[in-house]
C-alpha positions in Angstrom: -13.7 -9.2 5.1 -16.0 -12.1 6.3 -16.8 -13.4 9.8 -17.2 -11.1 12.8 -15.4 -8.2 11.1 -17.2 -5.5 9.1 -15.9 -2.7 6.3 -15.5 -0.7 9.2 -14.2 -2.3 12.1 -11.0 -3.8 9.3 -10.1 -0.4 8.0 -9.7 0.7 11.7 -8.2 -2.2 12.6 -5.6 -1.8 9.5 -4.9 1.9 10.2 -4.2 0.9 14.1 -1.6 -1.7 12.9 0.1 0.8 11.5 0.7 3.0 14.3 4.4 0.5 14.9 5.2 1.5 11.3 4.6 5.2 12.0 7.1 4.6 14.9 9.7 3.2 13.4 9.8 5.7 10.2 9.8 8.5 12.5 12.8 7.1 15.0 14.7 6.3 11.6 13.8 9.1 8.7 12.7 12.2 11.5 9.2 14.1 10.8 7.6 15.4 8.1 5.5 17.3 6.1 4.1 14.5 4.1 2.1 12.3 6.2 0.0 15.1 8.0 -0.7 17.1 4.7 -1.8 13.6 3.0 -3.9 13.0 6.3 -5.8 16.5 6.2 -6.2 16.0 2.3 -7.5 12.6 2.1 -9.7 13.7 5.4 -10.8 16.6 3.7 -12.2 14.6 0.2 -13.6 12.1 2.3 -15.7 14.7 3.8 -16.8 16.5 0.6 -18.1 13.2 -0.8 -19.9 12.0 3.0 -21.7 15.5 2.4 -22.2 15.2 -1.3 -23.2 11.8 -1.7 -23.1 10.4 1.3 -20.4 8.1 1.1 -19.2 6.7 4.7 -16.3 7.7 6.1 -13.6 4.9 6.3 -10.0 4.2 7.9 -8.6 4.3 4.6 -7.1 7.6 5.0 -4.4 6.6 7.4 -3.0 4.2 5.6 -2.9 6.3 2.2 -1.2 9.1 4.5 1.8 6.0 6.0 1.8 4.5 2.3 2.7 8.1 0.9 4.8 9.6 3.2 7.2 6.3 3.3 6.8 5.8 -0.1 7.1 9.4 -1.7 9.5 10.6 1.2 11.0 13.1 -1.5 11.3 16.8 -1.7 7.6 17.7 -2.7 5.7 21.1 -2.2 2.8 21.1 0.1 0.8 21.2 -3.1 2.5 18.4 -4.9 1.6 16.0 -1.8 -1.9 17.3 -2.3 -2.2 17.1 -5.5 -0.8 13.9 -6.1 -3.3 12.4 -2.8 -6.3 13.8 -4.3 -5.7 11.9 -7.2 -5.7 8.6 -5.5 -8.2 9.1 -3.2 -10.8 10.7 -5.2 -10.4 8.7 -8.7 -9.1 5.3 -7.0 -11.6 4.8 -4.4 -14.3 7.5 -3.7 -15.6 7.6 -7.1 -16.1 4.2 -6.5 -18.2 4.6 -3.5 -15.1 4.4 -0.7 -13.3 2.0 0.6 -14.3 -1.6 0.3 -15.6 -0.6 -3.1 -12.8 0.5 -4.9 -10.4 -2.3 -7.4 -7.4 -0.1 -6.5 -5.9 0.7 -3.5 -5.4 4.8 -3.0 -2.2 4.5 -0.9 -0.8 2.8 -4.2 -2.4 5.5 -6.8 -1.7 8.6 -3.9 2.3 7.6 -4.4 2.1 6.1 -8.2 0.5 9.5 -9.3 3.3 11.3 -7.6 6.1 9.7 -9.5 4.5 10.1 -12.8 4.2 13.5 -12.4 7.0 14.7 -10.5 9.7 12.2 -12.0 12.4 14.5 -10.9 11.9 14.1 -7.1 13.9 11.3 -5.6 12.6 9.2 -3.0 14.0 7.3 -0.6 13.7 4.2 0.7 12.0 3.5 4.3 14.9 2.1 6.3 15.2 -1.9 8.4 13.0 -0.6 11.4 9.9 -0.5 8.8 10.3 -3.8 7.7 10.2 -5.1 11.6 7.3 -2.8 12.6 5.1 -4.1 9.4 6.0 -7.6 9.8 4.9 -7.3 14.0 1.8 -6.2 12.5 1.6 -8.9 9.7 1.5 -11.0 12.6 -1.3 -9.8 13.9 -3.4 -9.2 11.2 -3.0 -13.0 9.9 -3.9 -14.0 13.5 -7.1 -12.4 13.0 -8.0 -13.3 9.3 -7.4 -9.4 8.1 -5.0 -10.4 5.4 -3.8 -13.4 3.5 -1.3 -15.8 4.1 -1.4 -17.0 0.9 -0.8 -14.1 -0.3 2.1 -13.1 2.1 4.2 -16.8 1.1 3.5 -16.6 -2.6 5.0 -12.6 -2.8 7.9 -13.3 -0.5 8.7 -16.3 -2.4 8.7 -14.8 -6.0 10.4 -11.5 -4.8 13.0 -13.5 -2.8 14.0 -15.7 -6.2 14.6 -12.6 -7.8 16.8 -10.7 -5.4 18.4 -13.3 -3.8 22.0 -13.3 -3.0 22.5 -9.1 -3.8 23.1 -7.8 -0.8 21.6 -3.8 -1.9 18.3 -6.2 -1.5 18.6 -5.6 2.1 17.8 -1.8 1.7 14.5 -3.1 0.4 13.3 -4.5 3.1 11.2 -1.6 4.5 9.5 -1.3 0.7 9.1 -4.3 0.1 7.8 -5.9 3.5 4.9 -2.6 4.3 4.4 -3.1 0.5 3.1 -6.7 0.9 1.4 -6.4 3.9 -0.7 -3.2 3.6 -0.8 -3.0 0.1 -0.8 -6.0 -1.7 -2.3 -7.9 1.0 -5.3 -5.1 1.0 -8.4 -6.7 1.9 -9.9 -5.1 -0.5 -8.1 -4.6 -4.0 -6.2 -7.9 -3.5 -7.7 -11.5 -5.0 -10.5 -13.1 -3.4 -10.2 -16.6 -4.6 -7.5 -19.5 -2.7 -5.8 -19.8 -6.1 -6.1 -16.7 -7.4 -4.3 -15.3 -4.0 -1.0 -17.3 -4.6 -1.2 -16.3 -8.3 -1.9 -12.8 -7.6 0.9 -12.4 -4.9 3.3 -14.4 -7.0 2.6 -11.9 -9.9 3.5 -8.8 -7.2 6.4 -10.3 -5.9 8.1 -11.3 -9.2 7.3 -7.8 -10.5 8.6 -6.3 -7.4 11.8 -8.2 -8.3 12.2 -7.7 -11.6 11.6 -4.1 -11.0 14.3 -4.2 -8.6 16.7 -6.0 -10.5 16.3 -3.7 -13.7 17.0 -0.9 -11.6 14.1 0.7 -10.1 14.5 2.5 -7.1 12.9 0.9 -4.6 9.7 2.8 -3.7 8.7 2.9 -7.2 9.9 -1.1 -7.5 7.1 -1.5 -4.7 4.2 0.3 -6.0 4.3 -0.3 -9.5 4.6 -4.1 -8.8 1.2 -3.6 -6.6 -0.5 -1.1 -8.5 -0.3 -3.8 -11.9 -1.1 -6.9 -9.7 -3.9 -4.8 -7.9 -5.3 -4.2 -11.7 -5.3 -8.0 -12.7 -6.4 -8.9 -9.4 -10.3 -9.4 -10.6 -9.2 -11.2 -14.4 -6.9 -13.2 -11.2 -9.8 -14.2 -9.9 -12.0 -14.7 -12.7 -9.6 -17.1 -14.5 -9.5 -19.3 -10.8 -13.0 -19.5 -11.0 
């Protein structure tokens, strides 16, 4: 987050290029419950801890409500949504001061948390149209320096090794592409260094593979892979240095 852009003006500018994604998940999968109760709740905590303690409020919600509702698309109660995104936005980033502060992404922990908890609820995949929407927006965000290239090639690369030539791989695309782009990619939680970028989104993509390979279901293939690269991200960094 260097140059002309600030904490602020990024996370809007990340939650507007999502609006395509929104699009396409709701002309392929319908509406749903998901992404308006994990809006409201991570709204509703970012409040309680601008009044509290002050901390500013951010974009960050919007993209932990998209992350969560194509990522943890399964049958969950109204209170299992809630639960699972107070979680990742109170312990993964307010507690940390809010966004641009935080190690770990909350759209990873919201969904992560979710799975762990709730192991019986099956979640499926976002569908083709998410891949296109995210990678339209990829485009734009490298164009204006809001996420890394380097990390982009070196993820596609390694996850592309790995799930080469099986044609289920296609049904990943949606995951796997929003995963890299507004996850992985996160201005934020992501390395910092040149080197430690390709390392870093070398180390998502081959875990996103392997993952995939072993028989993960894809959502969870996606953010597990993020979540551990996300939390080597600074020893990443700190080893290029």
């Amino acid at each position: 987050m260097q140059g002309l852009w600030n904490r602020s003006s990024v996370g809007f500018v990340l939650a507007a290029m999502l609006l395509p994604v929104v699009v396409a998940d709701l002309a392929s999968r319908g509406p749903s419950l998901h992404f308006p109760v994990a809006l409201l709740t991570a709204a509703f905590w970012q409040t309680v801890f601008r009044l509290k303690q002050g901390t500013p409020f951010s974009a960050s919600g919007a993209v932990v409500a998209v992350s969560f509702a194509l990522f943890a698309a399964g049958d969950l109660a109204v209170w299992q949504i809630a639960m699972s995104v107070t979680f990742g936005v109170v312990l993964a980033e307010l507690l940390f001061g809010g966004w641009g502060r935080n190690f770990l992404s909350a759209a990873v922990a919201a969904p992560a948390f979710a799975y762990l908890s709730f192991p019986e609820v099956v979640h499926p995949a976002p569908g083709l149209l998410v891949a296109i929407a995210a990678g339209l927006s990829a485009v734009i965000l490298l164009a204006a320096g809001l996420v890394s290239w380097r990390v982009l090639l070196a993820a596609g690369l390694s996850a592309a090794f790995f799930v080469a030539g099986d044609v289920s791989s296609a049904d990943a695309l949606g995951a796997l592409v929003f995963a890299a782009v507004f996850l992985l990619a996160d201005p934020v939680a992501a390395a910092s260094t040149h080197l430690g970028r390709l390392v870093y989104g070398a180390l998502g993509g081959c875990l996103a593979g392997l993952f995939l390979i072993s028989g993960f279901a894809v959502p969870q293939a996606a953010v597990y892979a993020v979540l551990l690269a996300q939390i080597f991200a600074p020893l990443i960094d700190h080893a290029a240095i």
